[in-house]
N, C-alpha and C positions, 0 to 999 in steps of 0.2 A: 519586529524584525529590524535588526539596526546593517543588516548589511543590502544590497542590490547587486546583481547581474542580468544581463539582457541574453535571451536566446536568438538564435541564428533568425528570429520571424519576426524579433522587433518586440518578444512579449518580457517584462520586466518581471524579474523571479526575487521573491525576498525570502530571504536567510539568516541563522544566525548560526554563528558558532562559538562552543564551549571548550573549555577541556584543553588538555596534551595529551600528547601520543600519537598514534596510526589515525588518521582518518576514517571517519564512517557516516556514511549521509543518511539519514531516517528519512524513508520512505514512507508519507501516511495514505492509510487507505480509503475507502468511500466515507462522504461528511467529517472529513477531519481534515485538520488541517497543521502546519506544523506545530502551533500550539498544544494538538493531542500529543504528540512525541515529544516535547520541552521536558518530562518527567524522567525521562528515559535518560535523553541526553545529559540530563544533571547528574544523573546513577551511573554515566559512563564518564564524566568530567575528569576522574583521577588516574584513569588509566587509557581513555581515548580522547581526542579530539573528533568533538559528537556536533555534525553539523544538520538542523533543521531547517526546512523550505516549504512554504506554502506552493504546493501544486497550481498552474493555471487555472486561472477561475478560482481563488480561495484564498483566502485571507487579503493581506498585502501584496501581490502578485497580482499579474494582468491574464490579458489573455487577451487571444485573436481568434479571430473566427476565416475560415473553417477549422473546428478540429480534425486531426489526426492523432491515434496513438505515436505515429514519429517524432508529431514534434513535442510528445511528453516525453521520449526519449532523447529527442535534440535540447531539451531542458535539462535532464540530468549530465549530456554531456557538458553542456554549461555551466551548470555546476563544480564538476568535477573541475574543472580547468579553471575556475575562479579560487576553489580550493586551494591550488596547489598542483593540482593533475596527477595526486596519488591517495585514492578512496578506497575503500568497501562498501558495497551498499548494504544497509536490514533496511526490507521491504516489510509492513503489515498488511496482514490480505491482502486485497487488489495491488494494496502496495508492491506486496511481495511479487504478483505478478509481473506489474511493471518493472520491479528493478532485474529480474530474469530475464523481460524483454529485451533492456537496454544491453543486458550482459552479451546478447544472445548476436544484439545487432551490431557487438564493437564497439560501445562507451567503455574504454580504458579501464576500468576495475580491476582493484585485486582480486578480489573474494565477494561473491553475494551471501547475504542469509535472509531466510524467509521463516514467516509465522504464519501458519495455516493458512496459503491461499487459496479459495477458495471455491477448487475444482469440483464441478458436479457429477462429475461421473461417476463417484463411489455414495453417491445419495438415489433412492430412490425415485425416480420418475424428476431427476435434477436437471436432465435435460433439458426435459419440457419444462419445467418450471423455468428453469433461464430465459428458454425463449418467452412464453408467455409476459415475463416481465419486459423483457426491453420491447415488447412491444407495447403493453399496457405502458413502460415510460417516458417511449421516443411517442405515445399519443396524450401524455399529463401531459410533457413538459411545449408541445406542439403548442398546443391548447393555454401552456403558460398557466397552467395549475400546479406550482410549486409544492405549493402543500399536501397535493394528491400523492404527485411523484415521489418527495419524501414518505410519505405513509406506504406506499408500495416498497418503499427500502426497506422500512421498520418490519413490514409482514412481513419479508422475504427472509430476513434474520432471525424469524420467529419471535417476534416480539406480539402480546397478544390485544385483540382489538380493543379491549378495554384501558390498557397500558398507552395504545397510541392516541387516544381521544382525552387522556389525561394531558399527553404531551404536546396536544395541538393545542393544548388552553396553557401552557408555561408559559416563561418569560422567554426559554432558549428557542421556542417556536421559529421565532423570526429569524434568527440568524441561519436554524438548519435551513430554512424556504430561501436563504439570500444565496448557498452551496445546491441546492437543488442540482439548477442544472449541470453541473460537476459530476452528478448520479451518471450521467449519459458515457462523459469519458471512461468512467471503472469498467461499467457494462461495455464498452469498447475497449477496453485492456483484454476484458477475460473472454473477448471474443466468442460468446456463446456460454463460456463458463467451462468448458471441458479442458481437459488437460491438453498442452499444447506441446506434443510427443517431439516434433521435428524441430520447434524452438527452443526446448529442453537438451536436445542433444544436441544442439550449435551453441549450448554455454560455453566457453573456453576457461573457466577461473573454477576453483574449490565452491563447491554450493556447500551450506547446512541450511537444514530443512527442519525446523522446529515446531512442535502441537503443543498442546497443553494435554494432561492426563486426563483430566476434568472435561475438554471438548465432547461434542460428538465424535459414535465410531469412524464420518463418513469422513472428518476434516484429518482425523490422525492416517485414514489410510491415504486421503490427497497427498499429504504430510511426502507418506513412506514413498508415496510412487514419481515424486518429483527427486525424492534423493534418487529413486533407482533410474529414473529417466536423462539425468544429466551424468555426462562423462566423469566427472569426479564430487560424486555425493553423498554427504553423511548424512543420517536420520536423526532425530536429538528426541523424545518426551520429557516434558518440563513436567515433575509432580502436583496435581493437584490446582493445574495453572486449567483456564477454560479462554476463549478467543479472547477477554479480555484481558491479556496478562497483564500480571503484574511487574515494572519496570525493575524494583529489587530482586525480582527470581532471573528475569531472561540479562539480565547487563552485563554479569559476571563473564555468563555465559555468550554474551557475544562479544566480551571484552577478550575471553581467551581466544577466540576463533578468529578474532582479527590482528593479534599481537599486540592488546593492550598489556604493558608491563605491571 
């Protein structure tokens, strides 16, 4: 990250930026960092100015303790006003939640757009399963079992127990266990996990709400019921795209939604 700004708590947020055009901040979501979005922001370079930040607790960025999800949204307003003080955010999952929070609490924005995040209430017994995790990871990460905590991310995503015992013996092992407790903040973005009805209709900007074709039924209907939930929302299905999209299908498409030329 070659650039710095400091948020209202004294936490140093690192960035970078690419590109010409409108502004747009890449929101990443749980164990990523803005490193995962760098791909994106490159496919957005010709027709936006596509800026990446390592979230508190991750990568180059600091952090303070206590958390609060405010002051992940008093970092985005940080942002935005280091920028320039005229953005859009795309949010990915959790991301995406967060940048609807910020939206929702009056961080300046023009426009948000989101990629499946990651509401359970259109998944089978998603509730419980939300809860059940944050408490199984607010007692790993207590406990200072990084690597538990990470493994309960991996199962919640559906990743299967023989895939994650491969992954505890990689070389990326360490880095996800050094983002661990990062896990805690997302799981306090999504609040439980369920759709946050009252915070969706105190959006004030255009939302698009983006799936992939390829996802589960449960994240396309999260998708649909965040466009119908905010005062001015479009629904979008990307062909064939699944939660990991791909940065060539979605860029076009959130280059025209933002007024990239």
């Amino acid at each position: 990250m070659d650039s710095t700004t400091t948020s209202p708590d004294g936490t140093p947020l690192a960035y970078d930026v690419t590109g010409r055009g409108p502004t747009v901040i890449l929101v990443s979501g749980a164990m990523s960092t803005g490193g995962t979005t760098a791909p994106l922001a490159a496919r957005l370079a010709d027709r936006c100015t596509a800026v990446v930040y390592d979230r508190r607790g991750r990568g180059a960025s600091g952090d303070t303790a206590p958390y609060a999800v405010e002051r992940e949204i008093e970092d985005l307003a940080a942002l935005v006003a280091a920028v320039g003080g005229d953005a859009a955010l795309f949010g990915v999952s959790s991301g995406g939640a967060l940048a609807l929070r910020a939206a929702a609490a009056g961080v300046p924005v023009r426009s948000v757009a989101v990629y499946e995040p990651p509401y359970a209430d259109f998944l089978d017994g998603g509730a419980e399963r939300m809860a059940r995790y944050g408490t199984e990871l607010s007692a790993a990460l207590g406990a200072g079992r990084g690597g538990d905590a990470v493994a309960l991310f991996l199962r919640l995503t559906g990743l299967a127990e023989e895939m994650i015992d491969r992954a505890r013996q990689s070389p990326m092992w360490a880095g996800m266990e050094a983002v661990a407790p990062s896990l805690a903040y997302d799981d306090a973005v999504l609040a439980g996990g369920l759709l946050p009805r009252e915070v969706l209709a105190a959006v004030p900007v255009p939302v698009l709400a983006l799936t992939g074709g390829a996802s589960p039924d449960w994240l396309r209907a999260a998708g649909r019921a965040v466009a119908e939930a905010v005062p001015d929302g479009t629904y979008r299905e990307l062909p064939d795209q699944t939660h990991m999209v791909e940065p060539d299908v979605v860029a076009p498409v959130l280059a025209d939604f933002t007024g990239g030329a």
